[in-house]
Biopython code that builds the backbone (N, CA, C, O; Angstrom):
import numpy as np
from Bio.PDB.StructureBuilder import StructureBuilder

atoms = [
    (1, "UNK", "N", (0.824, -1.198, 0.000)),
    (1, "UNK", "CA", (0.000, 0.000, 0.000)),
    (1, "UNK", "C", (0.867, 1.261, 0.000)),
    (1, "UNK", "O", (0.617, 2.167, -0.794)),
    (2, "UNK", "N", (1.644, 1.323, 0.668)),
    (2, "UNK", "CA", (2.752, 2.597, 1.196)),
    (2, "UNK", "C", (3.628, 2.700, -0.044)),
    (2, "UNK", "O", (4.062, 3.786, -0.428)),
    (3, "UNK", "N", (3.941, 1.263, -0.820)),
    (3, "UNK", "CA", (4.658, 1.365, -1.483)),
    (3, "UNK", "C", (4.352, 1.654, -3.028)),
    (3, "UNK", "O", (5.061, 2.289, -3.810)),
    (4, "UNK", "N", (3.027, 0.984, -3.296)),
    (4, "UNK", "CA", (2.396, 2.012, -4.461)),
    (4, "UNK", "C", (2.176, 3.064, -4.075)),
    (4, "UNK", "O", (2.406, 3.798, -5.036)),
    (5, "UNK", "N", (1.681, 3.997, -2.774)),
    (5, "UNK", "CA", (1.628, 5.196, -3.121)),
    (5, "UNK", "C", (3.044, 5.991, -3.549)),
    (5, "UNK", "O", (3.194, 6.759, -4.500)),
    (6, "UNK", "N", (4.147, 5.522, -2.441)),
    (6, "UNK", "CA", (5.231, 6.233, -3.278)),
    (6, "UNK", "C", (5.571, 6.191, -4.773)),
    (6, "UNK", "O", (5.959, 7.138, -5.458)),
    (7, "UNK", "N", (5.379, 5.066, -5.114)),
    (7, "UNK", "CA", (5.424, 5.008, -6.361)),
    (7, "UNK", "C", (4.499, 5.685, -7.428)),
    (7, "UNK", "O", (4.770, 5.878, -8.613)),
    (8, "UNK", "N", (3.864, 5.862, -7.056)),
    (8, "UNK", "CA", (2.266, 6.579, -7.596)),
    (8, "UNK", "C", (2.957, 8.073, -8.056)),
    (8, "UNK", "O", (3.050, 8.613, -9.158)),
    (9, "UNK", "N", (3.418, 8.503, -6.626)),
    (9, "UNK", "CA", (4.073, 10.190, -6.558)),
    (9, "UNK", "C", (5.022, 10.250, -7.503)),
    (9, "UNK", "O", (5.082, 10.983, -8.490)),
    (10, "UNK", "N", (6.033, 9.114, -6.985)),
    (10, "UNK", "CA", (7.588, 9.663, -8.006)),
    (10, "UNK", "C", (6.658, 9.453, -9.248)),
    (10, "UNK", "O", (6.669, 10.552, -9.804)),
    (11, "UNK", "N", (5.989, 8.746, -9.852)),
    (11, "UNK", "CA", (5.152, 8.513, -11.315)),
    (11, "UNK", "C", (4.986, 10.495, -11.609)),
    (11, "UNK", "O", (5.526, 11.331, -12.334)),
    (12, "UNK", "N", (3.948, 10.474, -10.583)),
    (12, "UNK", "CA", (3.557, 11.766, -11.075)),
    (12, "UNK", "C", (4.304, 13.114, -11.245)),
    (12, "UNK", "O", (4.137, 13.953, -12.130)),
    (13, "UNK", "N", (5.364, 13.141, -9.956)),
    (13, "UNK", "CA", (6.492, 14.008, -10.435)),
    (13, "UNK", "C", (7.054, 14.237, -11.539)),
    (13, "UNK", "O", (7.193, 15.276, -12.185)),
    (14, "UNK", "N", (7.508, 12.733, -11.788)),
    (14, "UNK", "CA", (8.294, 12.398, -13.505)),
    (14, "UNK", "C", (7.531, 12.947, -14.266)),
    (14, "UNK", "O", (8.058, 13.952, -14.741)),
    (15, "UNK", "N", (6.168, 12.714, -14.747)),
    (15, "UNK", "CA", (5.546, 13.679, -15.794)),
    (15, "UNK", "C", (5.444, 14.977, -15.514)),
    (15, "UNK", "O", (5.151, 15.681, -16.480)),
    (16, "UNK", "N", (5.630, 15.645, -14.238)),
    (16, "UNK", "CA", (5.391, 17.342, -14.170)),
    (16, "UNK", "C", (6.693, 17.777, -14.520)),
    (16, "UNK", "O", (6.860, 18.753, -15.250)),
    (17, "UNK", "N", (7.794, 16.998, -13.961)),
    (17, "UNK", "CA", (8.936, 16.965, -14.453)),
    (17, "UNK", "C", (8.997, 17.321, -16.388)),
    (17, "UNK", "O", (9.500, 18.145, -17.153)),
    (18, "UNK", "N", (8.398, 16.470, -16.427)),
    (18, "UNK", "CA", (8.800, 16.333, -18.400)),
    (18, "UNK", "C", (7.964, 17.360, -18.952)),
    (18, "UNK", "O", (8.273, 17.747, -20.078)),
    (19, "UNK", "N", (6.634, 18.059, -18.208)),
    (19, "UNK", "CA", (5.478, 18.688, -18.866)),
    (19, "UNK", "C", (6.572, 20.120, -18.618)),
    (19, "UNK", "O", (7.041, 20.640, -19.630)),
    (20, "UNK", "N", (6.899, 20.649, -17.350)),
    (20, "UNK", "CA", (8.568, 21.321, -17.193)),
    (20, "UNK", "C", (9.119, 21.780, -18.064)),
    (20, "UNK", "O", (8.894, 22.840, -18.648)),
    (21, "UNK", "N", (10.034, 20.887, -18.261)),
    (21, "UNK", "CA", (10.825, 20.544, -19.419)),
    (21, "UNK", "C", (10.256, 21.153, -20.384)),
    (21, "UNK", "O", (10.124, 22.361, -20.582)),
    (22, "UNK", "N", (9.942, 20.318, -20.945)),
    (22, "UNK", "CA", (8.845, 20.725, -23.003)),
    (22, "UNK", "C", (8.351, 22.028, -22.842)),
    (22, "UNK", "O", (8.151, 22.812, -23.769)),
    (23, "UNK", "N", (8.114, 22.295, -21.388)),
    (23, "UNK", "CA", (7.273, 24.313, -21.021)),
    (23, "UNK", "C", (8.659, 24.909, -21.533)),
    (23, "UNK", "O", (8.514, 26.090, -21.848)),
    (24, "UNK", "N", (9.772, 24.511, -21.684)),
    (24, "UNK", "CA", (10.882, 25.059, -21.444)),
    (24, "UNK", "C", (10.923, 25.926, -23.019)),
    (24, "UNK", "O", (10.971, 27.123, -23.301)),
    (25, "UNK", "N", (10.878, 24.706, -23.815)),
    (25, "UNK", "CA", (10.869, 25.465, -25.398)),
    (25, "UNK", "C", (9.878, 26.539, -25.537)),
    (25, "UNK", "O", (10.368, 27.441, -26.216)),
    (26, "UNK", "N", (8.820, 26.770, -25.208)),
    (26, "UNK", "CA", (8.199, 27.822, -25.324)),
    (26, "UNK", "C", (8.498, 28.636, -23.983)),
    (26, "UNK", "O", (8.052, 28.185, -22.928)),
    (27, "UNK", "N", (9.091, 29.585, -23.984)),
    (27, "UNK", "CA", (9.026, 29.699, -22.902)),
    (27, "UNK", "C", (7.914, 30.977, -22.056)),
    (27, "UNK", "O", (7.595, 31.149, -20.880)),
    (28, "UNK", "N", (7.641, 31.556, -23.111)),
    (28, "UNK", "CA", (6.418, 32.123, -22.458)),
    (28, "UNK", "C", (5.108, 31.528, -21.644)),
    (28, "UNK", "O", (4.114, 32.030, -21.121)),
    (29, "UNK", "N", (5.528, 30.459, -21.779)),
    (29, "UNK", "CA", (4.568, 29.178, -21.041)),
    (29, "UNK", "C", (4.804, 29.364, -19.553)),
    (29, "UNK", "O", (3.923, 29.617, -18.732)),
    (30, "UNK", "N", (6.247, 29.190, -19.273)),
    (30, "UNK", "CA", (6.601, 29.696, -17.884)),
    (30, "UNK", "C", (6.201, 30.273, -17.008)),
    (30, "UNK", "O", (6.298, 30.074, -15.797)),
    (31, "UNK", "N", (5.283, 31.724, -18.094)),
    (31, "UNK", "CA", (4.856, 32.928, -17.486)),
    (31, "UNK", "C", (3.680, 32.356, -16.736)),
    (31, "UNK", "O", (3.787, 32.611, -15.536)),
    (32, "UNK", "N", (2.826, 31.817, -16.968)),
    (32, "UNK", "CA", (1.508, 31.163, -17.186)),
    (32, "UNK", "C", (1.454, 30.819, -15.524)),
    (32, "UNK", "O", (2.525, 30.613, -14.954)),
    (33, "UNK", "N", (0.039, 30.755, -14.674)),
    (33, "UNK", "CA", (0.444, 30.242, -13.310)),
    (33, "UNK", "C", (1.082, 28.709, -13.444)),
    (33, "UNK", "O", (2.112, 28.364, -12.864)),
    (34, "UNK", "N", (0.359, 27.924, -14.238)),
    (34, "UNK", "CA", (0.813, 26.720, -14.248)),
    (34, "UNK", "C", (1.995, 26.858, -14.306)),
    (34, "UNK", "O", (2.492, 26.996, -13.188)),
    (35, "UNK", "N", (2.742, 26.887, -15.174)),
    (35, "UNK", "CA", (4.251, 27.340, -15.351)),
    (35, "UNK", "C", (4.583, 27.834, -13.891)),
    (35, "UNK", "O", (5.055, 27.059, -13.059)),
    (36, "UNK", "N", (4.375, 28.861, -13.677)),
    (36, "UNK", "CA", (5.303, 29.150, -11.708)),
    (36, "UNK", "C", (4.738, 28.100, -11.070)),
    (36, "UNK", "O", (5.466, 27.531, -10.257)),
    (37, "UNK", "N", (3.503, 27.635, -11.233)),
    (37, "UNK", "CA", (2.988, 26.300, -9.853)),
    (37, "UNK", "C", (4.563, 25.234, -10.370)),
    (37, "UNK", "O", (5.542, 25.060, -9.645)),
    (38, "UNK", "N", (4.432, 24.834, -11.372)),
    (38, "UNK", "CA", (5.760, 23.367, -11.759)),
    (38, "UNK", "C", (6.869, 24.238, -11.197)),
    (38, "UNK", "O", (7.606, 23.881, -10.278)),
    (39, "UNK", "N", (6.933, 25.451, -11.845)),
    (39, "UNK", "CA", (8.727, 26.165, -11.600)),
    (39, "UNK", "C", (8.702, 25.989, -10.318)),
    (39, "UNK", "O", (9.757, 25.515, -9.897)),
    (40, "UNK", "N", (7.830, 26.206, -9.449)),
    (40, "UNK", "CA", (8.117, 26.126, -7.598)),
    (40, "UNK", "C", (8.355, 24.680, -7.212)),
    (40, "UNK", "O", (9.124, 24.388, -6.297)),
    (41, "UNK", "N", (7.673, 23.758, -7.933)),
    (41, "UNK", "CA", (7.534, 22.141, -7.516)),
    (41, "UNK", "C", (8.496, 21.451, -7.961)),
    (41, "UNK", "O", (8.888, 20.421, -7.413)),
    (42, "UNK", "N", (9.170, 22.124, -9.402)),
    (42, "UNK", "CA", (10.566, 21.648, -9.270)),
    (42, "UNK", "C", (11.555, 21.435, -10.073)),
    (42, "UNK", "O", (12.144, 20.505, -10.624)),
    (43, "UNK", "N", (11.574, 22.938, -9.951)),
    (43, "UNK", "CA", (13.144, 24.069, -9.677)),
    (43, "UNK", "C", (13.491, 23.593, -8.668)),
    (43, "UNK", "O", (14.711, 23.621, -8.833)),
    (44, "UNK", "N", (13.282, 23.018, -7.393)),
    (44, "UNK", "CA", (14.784, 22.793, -6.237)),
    (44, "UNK", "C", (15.123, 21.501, -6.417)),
    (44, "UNK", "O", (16.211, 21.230, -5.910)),
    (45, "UNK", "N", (14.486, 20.458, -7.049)),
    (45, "UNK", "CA", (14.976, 19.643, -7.578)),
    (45, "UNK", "C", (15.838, 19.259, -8.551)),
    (45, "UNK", "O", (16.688, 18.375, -8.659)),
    (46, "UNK", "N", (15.257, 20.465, -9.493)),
    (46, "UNK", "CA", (16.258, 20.579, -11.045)),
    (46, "UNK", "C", (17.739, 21.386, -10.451)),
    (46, "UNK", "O", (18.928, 21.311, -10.759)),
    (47, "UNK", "N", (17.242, 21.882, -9.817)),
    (47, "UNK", "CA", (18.453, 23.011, -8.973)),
    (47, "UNK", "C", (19.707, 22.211, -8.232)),
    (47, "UNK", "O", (20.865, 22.511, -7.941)),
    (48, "UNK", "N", (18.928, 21.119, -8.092)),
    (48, "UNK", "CA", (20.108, 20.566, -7.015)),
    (48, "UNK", "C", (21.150, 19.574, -8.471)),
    (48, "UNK", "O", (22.376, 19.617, -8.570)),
    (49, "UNK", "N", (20.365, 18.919, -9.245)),
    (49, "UNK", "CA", (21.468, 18.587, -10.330)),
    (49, "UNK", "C", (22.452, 19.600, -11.003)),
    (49, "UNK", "O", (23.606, 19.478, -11.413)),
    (50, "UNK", "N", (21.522, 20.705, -10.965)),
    (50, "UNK", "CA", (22.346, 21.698, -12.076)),
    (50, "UNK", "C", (23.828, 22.466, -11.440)),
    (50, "UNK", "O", (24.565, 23.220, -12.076)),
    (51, "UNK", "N", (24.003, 22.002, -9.946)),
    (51, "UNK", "CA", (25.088, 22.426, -8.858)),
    (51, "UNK", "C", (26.281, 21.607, -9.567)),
    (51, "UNK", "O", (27.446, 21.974, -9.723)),
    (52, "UNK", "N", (25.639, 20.328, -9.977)),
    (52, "UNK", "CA", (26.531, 19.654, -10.400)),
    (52, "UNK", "C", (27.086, 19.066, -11.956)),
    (52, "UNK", "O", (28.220, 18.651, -12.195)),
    (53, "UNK", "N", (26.223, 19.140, -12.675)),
    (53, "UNK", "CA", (26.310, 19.342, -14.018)),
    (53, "UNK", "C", (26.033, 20.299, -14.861)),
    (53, "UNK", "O", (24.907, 20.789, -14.952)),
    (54, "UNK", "N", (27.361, 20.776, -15.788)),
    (54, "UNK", "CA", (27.039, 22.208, -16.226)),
    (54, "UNK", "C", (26.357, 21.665, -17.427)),
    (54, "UNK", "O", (26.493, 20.514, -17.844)),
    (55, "UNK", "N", (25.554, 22.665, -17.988)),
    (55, "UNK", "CA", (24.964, 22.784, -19.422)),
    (55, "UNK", "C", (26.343, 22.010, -20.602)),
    (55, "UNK", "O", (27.553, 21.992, -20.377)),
    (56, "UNK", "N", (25.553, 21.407, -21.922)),
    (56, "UNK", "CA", (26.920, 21.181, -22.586)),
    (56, "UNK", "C", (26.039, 21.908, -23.400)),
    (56, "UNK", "O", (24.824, 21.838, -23.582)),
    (57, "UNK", "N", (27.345, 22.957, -24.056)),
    (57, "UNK", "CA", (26.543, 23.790, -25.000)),
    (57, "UNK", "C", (25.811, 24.645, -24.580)),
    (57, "UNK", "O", (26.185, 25.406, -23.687)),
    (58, "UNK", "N", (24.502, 24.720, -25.174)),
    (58, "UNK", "CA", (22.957, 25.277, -24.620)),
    (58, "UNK", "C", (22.195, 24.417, -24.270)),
    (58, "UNK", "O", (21.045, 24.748, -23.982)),
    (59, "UNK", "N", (22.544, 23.232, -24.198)),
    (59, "UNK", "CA", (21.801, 21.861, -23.696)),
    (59, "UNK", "C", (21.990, 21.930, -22.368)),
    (59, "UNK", "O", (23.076, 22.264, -21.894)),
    (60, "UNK", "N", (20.837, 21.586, -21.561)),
    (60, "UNK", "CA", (20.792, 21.678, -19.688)),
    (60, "UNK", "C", (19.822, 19.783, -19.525)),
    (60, "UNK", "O", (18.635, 19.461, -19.501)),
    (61, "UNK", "N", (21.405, 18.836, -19.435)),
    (61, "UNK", "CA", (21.315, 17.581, -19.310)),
    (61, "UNK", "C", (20.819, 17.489, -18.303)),
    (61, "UNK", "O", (20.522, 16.295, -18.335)),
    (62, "UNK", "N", (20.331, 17.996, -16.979)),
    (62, "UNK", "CA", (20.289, 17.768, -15.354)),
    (62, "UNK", "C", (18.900, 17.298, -15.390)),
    (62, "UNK", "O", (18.730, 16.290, -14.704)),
    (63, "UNK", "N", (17.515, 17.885, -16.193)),
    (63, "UNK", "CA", (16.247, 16.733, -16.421)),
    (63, "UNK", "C", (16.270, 15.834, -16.503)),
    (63, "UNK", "O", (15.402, 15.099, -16.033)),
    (64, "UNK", "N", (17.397, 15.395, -17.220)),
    (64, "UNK", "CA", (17.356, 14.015, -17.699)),
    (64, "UNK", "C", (17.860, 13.156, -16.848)),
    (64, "UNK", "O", (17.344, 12.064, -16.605)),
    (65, "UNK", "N", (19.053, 13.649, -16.261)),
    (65, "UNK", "CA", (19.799, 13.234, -15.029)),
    (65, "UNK", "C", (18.772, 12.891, -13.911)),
    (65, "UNK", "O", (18.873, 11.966, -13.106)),
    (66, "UNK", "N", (17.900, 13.682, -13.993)),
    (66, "UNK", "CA", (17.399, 14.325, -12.468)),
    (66, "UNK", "C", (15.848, 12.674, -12.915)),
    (66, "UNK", "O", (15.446, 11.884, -12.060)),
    (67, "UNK", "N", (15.496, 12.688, -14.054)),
    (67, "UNK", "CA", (14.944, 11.845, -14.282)),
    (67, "UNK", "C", (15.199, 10.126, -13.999)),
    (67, "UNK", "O", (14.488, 9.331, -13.385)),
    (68, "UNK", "N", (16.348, 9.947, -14.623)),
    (68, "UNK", "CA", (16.932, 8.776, -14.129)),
    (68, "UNK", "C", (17.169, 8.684, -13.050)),
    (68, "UNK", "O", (16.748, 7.638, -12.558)),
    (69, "UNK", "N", (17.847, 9.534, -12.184)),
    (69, "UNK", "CA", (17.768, 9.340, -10.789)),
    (69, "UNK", "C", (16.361, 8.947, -9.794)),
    (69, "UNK", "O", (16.250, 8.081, -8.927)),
    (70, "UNK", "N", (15.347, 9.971, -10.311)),
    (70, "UNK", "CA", (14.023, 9.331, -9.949)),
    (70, "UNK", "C", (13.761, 8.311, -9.866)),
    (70, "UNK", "O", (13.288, 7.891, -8.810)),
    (71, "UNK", "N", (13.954, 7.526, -10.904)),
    (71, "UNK", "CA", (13.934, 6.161, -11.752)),
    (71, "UNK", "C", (14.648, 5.217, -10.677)),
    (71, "UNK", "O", (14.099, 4.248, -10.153)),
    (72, "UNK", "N", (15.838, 5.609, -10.450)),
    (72, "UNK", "CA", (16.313, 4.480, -9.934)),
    (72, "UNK", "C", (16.176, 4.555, -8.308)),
    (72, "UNK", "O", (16.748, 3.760, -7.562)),
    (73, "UNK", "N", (15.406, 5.533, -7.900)),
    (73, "UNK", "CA", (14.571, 5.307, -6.742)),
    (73, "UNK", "C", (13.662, 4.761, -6.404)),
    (73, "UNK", "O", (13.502, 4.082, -5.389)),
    (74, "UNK", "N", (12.721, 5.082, -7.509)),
    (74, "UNK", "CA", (11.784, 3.964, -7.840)),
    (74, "UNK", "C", (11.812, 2.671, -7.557)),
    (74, "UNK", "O", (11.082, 1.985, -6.842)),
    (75, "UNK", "N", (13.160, 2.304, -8.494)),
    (75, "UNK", "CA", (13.662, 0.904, -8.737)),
    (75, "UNK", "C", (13.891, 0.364, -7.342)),
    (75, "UNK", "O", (13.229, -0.438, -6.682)),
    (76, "UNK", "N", (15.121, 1.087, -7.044)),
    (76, "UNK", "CA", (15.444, 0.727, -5.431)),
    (76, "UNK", "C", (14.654, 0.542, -4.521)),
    (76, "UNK", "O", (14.978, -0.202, -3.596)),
    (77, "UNK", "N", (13.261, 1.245, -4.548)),
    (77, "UNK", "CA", (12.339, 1.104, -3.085)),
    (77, "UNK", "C", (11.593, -0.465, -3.462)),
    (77, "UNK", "O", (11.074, -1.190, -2.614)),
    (78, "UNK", "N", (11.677, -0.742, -4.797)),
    (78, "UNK", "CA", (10.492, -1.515, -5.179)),
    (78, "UNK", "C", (11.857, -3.365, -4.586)),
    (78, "UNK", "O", (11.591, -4.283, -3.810)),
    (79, "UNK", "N", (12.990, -3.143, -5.322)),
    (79, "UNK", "CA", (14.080, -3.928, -4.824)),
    (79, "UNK", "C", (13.825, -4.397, -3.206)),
    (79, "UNK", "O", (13.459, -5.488, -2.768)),
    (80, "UNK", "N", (14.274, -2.731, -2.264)),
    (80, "UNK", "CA", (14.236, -3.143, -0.895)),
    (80, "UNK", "C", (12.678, -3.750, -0.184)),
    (80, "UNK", "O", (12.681, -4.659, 0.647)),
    (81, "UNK", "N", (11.542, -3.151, -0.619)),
    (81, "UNK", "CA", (10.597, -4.280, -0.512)),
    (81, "UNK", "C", (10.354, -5.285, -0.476)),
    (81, "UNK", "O", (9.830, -6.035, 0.348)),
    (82, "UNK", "N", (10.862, -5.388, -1.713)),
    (82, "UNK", "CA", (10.727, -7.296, -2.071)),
    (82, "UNK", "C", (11.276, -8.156, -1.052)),
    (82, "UNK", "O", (10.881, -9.177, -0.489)),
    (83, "UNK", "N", (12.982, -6.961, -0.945)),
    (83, "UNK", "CA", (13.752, -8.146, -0.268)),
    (83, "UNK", "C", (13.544, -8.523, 1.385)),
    (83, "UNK", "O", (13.907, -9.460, 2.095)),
    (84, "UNK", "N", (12.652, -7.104, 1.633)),
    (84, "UNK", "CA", (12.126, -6.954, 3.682)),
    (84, "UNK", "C", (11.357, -7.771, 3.696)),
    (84, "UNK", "O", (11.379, -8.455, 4.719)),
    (85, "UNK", "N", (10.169, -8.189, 2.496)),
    (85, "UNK", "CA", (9.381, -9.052, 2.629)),
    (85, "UNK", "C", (9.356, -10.378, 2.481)),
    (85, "UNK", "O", (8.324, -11.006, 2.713)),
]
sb = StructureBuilder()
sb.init_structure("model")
sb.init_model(0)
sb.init_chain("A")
sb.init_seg("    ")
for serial, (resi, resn, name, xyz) in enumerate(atoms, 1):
    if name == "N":
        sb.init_residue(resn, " ", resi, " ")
    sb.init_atom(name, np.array(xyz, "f"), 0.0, 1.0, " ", f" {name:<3s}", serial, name[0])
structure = sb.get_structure()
């Protein structure tokens, strides 16, 4: 139960995450409340990769980063479950 809901969340993050993202190319989208509601929910997330990986180019890899990392939290909680149980 506990453990689909976490899973449920990181799910739903990951897509506000990516809806984010894609706001990014337009960026007058940003302006939009929706746009500041995601930029507040997560910018300190994107923020904390981008400390550590610079842009290559004009490309800002840390979504993607910041994505997989999600991912393999995911992975991991669903792993340590199995194995407590």
């Amino acid at each position: 139960m506990v453990l689909g809901l976490l899973l449920k969340a990181i799910n739903i993050y990951s897509v506000l995450l990516i809806i984010y993202v894609l706001m990014s190319w337009v960026p007058s989208t940003r302006e939009t409340s929706i746009g500041r509601l995601l930029g507040k929910v997560c910018e300190p997330y994107l923020d904390f990769f981008r400390r550590f990986i610079p842009p290559i180019g004009m490309i800002d890899i840390s979504p993607i980063v910041a994505l997989i990392a999600l991912n393999l939290i995911a992975n991991g909680l669903v792993n340590v479950f199995y194995m407590v149980r």
